[in-house]
mmCIF file of the N, C-alpha and C atoms, coordinates in Angstrom:
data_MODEL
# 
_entry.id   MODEL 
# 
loop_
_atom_site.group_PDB 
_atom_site.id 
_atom_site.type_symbol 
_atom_site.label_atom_id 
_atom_site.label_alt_id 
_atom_site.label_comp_id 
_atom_site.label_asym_id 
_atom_site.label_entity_id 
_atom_site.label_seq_id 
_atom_site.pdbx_PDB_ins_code 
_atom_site.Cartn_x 
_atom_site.Cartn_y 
_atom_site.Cartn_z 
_atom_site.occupancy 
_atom_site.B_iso_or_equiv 
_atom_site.pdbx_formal_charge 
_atom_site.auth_seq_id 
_atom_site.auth_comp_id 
_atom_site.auth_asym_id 
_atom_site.auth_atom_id 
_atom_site.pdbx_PDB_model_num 
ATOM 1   N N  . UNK A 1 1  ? 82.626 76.894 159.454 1.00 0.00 ? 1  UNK A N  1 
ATOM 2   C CA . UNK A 1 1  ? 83.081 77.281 158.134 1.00 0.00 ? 1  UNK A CA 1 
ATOM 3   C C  . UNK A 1 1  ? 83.405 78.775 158.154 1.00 0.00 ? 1  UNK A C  1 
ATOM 4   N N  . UNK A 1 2  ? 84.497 79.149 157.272 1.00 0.00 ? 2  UNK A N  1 
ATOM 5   C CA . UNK A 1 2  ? 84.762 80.258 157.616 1.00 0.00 ? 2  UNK A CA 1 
ATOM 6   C C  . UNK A 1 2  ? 84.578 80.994 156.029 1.00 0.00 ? 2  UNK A C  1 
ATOM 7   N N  . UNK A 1 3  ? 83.392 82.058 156.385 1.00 0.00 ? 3  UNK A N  1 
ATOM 8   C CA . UNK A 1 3  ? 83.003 82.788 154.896 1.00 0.00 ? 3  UNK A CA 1 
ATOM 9   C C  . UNK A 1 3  ? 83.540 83.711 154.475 1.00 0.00 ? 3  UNK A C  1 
ATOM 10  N N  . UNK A 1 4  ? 84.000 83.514 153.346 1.00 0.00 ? 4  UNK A N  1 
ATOM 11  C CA . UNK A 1 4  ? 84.412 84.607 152.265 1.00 0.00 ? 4  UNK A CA 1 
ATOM 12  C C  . UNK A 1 4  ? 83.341 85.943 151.870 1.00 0.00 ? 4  UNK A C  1 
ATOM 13  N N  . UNK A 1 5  ? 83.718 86.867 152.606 1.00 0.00 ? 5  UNK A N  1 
ATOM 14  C CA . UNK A 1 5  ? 82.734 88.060 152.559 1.00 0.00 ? 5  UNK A CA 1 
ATOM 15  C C  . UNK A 1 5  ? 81.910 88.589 150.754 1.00 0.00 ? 5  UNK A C  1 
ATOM 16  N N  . UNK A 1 6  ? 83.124 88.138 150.100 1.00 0.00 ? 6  UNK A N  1 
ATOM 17  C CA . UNK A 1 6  ? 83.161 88.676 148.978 1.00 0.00 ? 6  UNK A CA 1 
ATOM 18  C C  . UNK A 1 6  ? 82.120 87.607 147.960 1.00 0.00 ? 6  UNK A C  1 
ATOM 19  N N  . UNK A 1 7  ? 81.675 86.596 148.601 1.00 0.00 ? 7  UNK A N  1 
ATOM 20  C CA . UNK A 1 7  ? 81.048 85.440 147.860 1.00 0.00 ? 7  UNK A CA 1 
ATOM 21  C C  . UNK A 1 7  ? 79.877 85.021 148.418 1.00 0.00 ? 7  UNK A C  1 
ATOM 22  N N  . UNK A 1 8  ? 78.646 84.952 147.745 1.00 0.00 ? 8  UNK A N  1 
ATOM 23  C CA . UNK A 1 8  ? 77.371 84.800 148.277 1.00 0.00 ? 8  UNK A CA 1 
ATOM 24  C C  . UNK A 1 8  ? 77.115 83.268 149.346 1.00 0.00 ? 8  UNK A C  1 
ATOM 25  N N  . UNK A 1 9  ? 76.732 83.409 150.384 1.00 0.00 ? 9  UNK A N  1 
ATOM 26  C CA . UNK A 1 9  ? 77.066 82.242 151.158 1.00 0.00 ? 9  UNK A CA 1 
ATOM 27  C C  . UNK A 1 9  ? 76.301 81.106 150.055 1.00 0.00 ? 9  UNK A C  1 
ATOM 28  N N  . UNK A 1 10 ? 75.503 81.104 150.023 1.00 0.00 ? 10 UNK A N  1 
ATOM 29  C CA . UNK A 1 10 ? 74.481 79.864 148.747 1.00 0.00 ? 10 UNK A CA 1 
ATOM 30  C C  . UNK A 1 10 ? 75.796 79.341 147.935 1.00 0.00 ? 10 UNK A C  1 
ATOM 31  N N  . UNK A 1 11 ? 76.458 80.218 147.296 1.00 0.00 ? 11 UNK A N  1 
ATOM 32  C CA . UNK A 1 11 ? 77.895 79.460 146.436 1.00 0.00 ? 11 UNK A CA 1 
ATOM 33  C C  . UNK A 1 11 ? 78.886 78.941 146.701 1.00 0.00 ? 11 UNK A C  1 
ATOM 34  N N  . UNK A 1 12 ? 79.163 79.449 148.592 1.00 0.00 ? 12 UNK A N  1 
ATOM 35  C CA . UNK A 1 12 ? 80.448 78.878 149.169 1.00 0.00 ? 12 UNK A CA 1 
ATOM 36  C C  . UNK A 1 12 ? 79.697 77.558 150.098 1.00 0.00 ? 12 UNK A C  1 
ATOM 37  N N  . UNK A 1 13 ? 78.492 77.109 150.119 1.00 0.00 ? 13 UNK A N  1 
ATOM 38  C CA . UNK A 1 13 ? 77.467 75.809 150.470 1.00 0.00 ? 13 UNK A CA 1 
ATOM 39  C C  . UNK A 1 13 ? 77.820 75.061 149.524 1.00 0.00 ? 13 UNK A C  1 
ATOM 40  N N  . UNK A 1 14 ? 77.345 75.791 148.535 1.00 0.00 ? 14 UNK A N  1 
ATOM 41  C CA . UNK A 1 14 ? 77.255 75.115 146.693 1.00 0.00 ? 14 UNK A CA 1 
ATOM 42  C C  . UNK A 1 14 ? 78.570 74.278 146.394 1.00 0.00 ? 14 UNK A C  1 
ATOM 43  N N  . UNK A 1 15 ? 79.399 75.083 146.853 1.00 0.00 ? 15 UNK A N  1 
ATOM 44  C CA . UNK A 1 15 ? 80.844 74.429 146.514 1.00 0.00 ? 15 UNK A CA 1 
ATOM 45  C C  . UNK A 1 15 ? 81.330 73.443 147.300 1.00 0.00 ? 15 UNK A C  1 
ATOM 46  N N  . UNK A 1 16 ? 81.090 73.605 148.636 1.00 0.00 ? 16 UNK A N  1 
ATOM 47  C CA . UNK A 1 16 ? 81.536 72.254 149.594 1.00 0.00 ? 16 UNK A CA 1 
ATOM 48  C C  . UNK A 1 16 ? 80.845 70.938 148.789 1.00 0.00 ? 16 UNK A C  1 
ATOM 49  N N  . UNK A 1 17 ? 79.292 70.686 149.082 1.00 0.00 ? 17 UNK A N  1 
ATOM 50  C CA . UNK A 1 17 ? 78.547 69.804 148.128 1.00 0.00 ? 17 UNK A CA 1 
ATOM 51  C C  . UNK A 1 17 ? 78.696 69.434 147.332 1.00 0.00 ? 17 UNK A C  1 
ATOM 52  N N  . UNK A 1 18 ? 79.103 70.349 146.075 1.00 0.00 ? 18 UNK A N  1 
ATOM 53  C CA . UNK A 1 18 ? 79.503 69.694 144.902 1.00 0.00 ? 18 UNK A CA 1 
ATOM 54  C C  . UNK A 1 18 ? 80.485 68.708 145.149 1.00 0.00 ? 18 UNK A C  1 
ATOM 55  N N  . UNK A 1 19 ? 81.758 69.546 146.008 1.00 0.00 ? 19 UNK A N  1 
ATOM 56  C CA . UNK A 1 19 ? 83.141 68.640 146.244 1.00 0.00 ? 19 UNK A CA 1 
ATOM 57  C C  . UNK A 1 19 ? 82.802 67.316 147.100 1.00 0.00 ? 19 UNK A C  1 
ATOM 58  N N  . UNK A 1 20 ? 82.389 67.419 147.311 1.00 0.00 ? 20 UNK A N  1 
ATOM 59  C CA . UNK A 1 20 ? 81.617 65.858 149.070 1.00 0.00 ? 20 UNK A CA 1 
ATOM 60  C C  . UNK A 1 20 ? 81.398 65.173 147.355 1.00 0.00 ? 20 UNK A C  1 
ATOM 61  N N  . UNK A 1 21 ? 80.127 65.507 146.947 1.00 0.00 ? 21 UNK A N  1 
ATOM 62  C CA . UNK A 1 21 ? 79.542 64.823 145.636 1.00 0.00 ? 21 UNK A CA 1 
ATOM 63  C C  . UNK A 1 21 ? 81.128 64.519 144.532 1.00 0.00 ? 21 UNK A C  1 
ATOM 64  N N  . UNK A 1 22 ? 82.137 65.006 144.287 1.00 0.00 ? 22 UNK A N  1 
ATOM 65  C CA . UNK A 1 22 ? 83.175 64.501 143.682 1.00 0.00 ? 22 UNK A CA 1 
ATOM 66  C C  . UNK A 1 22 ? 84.206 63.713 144.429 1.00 0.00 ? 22 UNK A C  1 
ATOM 67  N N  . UNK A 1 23 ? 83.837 63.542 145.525 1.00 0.00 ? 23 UNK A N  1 
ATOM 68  C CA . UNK A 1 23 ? 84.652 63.309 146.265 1.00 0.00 ? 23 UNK A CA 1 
ATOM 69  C C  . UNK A 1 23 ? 84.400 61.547 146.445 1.00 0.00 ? 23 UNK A C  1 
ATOM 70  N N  . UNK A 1 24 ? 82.799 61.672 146.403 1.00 0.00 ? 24 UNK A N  1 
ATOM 71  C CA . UNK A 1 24 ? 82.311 60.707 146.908 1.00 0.00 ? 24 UNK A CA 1 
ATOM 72  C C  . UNK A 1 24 ? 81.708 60.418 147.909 1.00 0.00 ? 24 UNK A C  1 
ATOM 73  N N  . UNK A 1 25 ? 81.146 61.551 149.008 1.00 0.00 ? 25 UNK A N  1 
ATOM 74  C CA . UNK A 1 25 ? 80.906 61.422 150.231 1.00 0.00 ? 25 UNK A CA 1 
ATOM 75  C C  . UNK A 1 25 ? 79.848 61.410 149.767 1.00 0.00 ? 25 UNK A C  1 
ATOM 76  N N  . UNK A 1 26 ? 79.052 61.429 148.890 1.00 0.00 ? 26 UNK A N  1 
ATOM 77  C CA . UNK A 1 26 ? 78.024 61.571 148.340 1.00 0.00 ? 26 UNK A CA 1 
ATOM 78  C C  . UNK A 1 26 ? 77.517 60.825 147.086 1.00 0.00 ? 26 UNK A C  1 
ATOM 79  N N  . UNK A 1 27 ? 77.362 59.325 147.203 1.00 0.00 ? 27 UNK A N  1 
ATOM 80  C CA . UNK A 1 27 ? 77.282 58.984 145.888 1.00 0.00 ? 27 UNK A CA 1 
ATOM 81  C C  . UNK A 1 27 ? 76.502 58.827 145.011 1.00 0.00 ? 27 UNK A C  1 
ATOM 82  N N  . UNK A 1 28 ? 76.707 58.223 143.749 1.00 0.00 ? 28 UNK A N  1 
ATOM 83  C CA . UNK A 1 28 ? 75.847 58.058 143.219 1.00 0.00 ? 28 UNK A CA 1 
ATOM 84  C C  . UNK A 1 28 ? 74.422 57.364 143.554 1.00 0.00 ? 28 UNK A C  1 
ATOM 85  N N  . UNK A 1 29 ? 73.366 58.157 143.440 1.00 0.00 ? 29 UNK A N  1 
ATOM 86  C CA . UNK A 1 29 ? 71.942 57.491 143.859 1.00 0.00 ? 29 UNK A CA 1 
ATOM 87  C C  . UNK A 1 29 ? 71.972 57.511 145.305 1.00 0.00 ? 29 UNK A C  1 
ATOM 88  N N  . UNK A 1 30 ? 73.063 58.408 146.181 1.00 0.00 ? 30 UNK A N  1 
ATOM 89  C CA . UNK A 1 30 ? 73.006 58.560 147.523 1.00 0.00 ? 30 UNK A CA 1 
ATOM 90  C C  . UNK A 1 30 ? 72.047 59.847 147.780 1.00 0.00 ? 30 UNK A C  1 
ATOM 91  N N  . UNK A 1 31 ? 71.819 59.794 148.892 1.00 0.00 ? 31 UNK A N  1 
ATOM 92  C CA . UNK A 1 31 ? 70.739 61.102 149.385 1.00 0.00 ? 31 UNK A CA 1 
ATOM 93  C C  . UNK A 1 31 ? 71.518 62.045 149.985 1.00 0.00 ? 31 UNK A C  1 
ATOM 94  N N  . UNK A 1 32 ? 71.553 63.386 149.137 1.00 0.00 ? 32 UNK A N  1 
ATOM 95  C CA . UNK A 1 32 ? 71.807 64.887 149.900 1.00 0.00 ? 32 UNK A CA 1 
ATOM 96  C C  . UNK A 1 32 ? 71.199 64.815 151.533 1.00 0.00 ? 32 UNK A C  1 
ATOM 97  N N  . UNK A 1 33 ? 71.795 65.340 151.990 1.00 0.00 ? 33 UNK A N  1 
ATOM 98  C CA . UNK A 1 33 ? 71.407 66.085 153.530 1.00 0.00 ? 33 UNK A CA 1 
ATOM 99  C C  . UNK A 1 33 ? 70.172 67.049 153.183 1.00 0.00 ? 33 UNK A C  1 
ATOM 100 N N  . UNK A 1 34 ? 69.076 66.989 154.059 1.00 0.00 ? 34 UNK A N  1 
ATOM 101 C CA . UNK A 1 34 ? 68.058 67.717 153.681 1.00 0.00 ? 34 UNK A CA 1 
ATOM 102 C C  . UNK A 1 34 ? 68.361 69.046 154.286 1.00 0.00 ? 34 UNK A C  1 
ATOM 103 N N  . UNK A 1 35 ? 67.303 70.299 153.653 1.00 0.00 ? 35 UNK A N  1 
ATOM 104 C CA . UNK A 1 35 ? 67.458 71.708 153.781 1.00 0.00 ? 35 UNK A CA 1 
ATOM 105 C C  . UNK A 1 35 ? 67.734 71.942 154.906 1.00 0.00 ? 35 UNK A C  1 
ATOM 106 N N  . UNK A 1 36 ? 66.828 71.040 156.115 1.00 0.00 ? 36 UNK A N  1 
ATOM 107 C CA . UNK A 1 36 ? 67.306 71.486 157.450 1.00 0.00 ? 36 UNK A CA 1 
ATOM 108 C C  . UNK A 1 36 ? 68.608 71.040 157.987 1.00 0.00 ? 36 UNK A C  1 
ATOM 109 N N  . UNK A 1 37 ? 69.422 70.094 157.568 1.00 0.00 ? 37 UNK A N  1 
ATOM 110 C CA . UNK A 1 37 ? 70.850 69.387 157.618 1.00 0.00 ? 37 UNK A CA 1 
ATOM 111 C C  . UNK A 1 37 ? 71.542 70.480 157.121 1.00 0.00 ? 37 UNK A C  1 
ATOM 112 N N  . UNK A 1 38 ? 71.247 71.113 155.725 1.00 0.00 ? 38 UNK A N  1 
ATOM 113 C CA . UNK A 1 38 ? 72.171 71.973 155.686 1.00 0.00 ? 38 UNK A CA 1 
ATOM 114 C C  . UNK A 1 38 ? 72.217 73.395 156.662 1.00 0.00 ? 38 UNK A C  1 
ATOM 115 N N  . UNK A 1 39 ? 70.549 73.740 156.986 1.00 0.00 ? 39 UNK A N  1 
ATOM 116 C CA . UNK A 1 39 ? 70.930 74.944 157.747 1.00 0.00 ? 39 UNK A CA 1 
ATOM 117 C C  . UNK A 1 39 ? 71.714 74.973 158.975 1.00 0.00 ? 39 UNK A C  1 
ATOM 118 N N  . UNK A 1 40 ? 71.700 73.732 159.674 1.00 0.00 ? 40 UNK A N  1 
ATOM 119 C CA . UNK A 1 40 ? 72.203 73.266 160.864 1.00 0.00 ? 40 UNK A CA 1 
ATOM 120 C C  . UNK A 1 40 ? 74.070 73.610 160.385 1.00 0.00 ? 40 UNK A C  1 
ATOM 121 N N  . UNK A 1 41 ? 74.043 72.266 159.110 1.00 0.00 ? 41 UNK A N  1 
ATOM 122 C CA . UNK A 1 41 ? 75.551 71.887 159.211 1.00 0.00 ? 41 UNK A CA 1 
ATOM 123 C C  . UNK A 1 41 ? 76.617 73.496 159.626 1.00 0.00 ? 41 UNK A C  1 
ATOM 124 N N  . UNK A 1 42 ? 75.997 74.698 158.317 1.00 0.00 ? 42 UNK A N  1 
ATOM 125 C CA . UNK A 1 42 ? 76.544 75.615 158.132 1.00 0.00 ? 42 UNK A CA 1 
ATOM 126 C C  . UNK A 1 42 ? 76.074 76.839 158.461 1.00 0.00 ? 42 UNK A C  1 
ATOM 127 N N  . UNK A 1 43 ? 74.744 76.436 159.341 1.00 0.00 ? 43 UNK A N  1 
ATOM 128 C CA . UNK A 1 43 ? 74.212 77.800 159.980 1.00 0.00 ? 43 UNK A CA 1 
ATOM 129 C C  . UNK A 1 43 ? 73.739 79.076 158.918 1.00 0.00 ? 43 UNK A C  1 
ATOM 130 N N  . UNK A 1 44 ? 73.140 78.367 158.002 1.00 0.00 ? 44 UNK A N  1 
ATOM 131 C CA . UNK A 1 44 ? 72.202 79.196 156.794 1.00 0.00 ? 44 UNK A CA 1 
ATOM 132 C C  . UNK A 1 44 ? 70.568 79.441 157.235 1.00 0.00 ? 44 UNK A C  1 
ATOM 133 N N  . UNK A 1 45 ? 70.180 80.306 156.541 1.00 0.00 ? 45 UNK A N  1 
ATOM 134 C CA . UNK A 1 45 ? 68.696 80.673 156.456 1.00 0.00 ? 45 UNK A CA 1 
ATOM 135 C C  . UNK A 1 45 ? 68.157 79.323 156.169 1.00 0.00 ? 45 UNK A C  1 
ATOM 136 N N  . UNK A 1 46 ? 66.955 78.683 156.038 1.00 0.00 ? 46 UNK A N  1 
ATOM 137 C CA . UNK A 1 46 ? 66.261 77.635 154.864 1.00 0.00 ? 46 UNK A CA 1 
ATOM 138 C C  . UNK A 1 46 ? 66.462 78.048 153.685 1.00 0.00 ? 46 UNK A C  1 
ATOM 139 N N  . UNK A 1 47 ? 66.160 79.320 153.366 1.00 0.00 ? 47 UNK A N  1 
ATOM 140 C CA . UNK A 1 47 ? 65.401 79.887 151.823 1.00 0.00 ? 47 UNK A CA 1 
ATOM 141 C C  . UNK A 1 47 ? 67.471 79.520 151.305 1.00 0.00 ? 47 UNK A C  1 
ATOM 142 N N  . UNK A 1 48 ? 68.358 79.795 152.045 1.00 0.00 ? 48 UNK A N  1 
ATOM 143 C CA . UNK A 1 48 ? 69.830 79.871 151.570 1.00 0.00 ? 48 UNK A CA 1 
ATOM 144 C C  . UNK A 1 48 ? 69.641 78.237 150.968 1.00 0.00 ? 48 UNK A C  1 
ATOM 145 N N  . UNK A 1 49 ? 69.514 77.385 151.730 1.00 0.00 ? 49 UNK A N  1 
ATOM 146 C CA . UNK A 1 49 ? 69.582 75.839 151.668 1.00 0.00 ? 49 UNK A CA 1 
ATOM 147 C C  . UNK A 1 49 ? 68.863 75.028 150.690 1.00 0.00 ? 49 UNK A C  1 
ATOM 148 N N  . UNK A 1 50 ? 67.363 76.220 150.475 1.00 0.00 ? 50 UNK A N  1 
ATOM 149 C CA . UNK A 1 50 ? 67.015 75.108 149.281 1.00 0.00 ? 50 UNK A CA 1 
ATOM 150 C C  . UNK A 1 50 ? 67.605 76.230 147.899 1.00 0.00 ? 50 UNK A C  1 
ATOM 151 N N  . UNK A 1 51 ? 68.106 77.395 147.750 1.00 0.00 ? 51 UNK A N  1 
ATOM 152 C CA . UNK A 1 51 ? 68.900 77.638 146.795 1.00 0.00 ? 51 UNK A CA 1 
ATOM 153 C C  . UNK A 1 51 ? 69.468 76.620 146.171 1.00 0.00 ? 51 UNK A C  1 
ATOM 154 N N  . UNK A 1 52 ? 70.554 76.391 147.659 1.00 0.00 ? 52 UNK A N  1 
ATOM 155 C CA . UNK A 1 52 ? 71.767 75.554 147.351 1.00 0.00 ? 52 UNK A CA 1 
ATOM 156 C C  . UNK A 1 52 ? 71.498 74.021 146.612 1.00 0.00 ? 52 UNK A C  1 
ATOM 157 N N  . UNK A 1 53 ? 70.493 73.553 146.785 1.00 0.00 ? 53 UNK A N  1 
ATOM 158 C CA . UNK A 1 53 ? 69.689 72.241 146.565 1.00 0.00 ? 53 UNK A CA 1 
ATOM 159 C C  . UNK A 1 53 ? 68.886 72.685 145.212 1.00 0.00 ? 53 UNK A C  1 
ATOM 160 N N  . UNK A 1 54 ? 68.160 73.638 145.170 1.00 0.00 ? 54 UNK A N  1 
ATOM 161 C CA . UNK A 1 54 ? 68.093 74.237 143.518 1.00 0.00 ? 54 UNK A CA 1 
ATOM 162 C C  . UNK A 1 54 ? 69.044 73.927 142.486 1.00 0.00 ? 54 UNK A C  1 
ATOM 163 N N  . UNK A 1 55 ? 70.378 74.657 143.400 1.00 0.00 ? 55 UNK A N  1 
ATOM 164 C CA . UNK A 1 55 ? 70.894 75.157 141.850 1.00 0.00 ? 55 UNK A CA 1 
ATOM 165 C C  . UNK A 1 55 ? 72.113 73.882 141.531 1.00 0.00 ? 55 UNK A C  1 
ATOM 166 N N  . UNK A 1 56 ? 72.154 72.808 142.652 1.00 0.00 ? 56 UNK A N  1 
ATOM 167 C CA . UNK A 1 56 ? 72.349 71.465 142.444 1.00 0.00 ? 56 UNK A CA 1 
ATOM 168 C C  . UNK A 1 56 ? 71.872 70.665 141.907 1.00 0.00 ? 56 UNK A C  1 
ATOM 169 N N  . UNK A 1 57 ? 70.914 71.180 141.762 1.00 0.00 ? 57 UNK A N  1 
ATOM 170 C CA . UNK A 1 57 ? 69.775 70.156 140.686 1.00 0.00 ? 57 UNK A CA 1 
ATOM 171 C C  . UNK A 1 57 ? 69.809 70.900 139.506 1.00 0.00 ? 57 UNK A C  1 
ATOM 172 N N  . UNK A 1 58 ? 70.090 72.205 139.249 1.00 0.00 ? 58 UNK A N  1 
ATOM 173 C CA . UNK A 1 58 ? 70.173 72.748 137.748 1.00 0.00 ? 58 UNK A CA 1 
ATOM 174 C C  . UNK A 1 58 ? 71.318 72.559 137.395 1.00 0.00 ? 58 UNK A C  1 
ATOM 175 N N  . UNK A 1 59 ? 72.624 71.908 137.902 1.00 0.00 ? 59 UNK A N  1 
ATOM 176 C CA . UNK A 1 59 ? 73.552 71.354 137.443 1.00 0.00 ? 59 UNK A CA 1 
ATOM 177 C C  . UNK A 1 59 ? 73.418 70.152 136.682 1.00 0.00 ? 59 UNK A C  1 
ATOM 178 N N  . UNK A 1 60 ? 72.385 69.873 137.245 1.00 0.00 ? 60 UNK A N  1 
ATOM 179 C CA . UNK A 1 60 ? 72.754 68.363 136.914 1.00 0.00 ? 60 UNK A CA 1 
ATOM 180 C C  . UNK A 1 60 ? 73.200 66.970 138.050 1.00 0.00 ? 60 UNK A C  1 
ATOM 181 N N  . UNK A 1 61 ? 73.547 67.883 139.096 1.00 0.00 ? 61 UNK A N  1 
ATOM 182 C CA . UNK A 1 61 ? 74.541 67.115 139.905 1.00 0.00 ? 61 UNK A CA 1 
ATOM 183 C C  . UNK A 1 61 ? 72.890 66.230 140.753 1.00 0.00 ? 61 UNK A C  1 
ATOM 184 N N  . UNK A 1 62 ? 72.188 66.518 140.697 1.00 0.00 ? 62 UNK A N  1 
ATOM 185 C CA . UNK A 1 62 ? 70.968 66.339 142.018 1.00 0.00 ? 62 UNK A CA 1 
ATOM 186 C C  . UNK A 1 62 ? 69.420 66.054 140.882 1.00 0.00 ? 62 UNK A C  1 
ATOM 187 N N  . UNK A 1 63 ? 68.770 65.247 141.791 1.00 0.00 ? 63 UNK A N  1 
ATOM 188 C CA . UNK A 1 63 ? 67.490 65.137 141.667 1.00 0.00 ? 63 UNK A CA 1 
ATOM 189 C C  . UNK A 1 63 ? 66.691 65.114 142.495 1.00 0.00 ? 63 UNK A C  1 
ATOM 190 N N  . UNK A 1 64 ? 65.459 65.482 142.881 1.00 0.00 ? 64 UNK A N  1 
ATOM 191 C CA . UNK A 1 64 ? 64.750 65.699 143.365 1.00 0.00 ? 64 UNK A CA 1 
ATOM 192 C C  . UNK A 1 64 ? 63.457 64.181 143.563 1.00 0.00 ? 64 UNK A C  1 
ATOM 193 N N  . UNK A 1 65 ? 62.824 63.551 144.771 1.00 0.00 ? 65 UNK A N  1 
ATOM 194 C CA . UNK A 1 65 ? 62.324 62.469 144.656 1.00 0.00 ? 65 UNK A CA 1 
ATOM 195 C C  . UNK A 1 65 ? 61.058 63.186 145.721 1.00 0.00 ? 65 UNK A C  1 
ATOM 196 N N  . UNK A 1 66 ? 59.804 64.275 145.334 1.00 0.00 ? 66 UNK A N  1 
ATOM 197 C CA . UNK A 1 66 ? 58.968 64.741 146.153 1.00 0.00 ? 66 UNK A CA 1 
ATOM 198 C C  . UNK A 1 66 ? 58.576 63.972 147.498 1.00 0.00 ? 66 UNK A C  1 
ATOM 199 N N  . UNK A 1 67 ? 59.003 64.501 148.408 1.00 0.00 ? 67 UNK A N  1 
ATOM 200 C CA . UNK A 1 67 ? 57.871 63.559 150.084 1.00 0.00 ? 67 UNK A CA 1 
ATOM 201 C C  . UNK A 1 67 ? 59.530 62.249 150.041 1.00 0.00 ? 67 UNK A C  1 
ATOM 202 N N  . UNK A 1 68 ? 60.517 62.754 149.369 1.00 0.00 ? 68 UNK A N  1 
ATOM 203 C CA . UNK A 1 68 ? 61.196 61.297 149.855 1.00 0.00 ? 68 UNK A CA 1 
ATOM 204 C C  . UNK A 1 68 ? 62.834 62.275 150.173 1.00 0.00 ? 68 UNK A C  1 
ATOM 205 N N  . UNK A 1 69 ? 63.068 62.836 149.148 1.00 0.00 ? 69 UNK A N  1 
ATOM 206 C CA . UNK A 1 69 ? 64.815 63.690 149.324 1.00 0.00 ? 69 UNK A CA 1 
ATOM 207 C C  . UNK A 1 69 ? 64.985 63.998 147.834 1.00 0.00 ? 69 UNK A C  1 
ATOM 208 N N  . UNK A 1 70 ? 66.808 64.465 147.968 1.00 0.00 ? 70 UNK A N  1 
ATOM 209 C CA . UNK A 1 70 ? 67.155 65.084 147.089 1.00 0.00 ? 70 UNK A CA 1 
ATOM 210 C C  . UNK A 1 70 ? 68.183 64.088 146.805 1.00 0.00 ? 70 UNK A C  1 
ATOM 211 N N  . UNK A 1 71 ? 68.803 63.384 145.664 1.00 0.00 ? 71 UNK A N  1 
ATOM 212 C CA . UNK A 1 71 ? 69.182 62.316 145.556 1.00 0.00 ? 71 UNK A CA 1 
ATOM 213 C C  . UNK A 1 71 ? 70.618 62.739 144.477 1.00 0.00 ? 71 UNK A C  1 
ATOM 214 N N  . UNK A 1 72 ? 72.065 62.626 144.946 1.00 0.00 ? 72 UNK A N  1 
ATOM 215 C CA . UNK A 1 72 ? 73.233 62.646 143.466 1.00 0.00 ? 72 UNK A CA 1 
ATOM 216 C C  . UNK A 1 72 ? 72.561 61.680 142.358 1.00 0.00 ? 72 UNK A C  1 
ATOM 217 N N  . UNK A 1 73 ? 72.405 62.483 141.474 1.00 0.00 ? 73 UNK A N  1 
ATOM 218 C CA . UNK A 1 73 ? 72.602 61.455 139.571 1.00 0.00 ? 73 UNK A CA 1 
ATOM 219 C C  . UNK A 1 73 ? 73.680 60.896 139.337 1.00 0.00 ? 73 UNK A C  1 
ATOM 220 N N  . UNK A 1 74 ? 73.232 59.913 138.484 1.00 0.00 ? 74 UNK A N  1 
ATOM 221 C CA . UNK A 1 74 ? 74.457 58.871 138.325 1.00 0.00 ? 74 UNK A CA 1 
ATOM 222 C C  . UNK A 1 74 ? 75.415 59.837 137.232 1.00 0.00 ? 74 UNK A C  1 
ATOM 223 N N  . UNK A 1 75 ? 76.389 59.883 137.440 1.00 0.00 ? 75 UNK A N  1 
ATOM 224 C CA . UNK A 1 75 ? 77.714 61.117 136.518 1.00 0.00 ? 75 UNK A CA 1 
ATOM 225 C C  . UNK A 1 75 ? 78.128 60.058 136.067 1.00 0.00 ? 75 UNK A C  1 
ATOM 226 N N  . UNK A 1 76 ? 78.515 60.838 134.631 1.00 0.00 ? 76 UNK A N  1 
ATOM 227 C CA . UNK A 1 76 ? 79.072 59.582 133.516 1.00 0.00 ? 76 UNK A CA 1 
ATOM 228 C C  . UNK A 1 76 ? 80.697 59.551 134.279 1.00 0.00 ? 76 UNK A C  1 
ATOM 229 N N  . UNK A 1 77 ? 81.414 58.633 133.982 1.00 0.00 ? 77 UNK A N  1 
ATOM 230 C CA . UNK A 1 77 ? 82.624 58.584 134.764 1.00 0.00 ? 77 UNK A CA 1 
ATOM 231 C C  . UNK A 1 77 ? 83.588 59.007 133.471 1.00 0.00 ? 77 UNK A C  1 
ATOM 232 N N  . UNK A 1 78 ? 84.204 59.960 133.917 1.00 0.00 ? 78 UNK A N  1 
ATOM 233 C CA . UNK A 1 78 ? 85.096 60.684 133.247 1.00 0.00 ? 78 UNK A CA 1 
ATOM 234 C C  . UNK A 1 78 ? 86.350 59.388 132.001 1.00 0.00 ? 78 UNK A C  1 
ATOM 235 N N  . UNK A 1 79 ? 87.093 59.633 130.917 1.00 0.00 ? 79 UNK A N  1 
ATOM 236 C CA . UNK A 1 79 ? 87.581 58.902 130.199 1.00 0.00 ? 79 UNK A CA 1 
ATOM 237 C C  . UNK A 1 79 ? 88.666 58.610 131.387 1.00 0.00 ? 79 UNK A C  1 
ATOM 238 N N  . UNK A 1 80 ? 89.411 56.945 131.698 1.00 0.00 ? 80 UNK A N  1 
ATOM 239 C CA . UNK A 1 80 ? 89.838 56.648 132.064 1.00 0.00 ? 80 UNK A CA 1 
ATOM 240 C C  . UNK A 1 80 ? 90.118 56.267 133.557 1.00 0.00 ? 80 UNK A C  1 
ATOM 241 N N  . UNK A 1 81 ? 88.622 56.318 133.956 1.00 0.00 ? 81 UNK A N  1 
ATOM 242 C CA . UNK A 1 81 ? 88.676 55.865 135.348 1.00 0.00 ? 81 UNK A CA 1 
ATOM 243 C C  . UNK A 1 81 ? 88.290 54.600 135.654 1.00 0.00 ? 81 UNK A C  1 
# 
């Protein structure tokens, strides 16, 4: 991945994820890649990875299932799909 100097790496993580998760690579009631998946995928700190998994879950986009993963919420499906 190639980083944008000007943008905190946690937000340019944040943003791939979200998009996988709109995309669908990620579905509903599917399981996120855990903290260490992400440090691997994109070569982050941990502390960067569970940010990124934080502030996915303060979206809304993620839930949390303790001792099991981090899981997409079911998203209402937009009018007309």
């Amino acid at each position: 991945m190639k980083w944008e100097p000007e943008v905190p790496r946690w937000r340019q993580v944040y943003a791939v994820l979200e998009e996988r998760i709109a995309d669908g690579a990620y579905p509903p009631g599917g399981r996120l890649p855990s903290g260490m998946a992400i440090c691997d995928e994109f070569g982050i700190s941990q502390v960067t990875a569970k940010r990124v998994l934080t502030e996915l879950r303060n979206a809304g986009l993620a839930y949390m299932e303790p001792g099991i993963g981090t899981f997409v919420t079911d998203l209402p499906q937009p009018p007309g799909s």
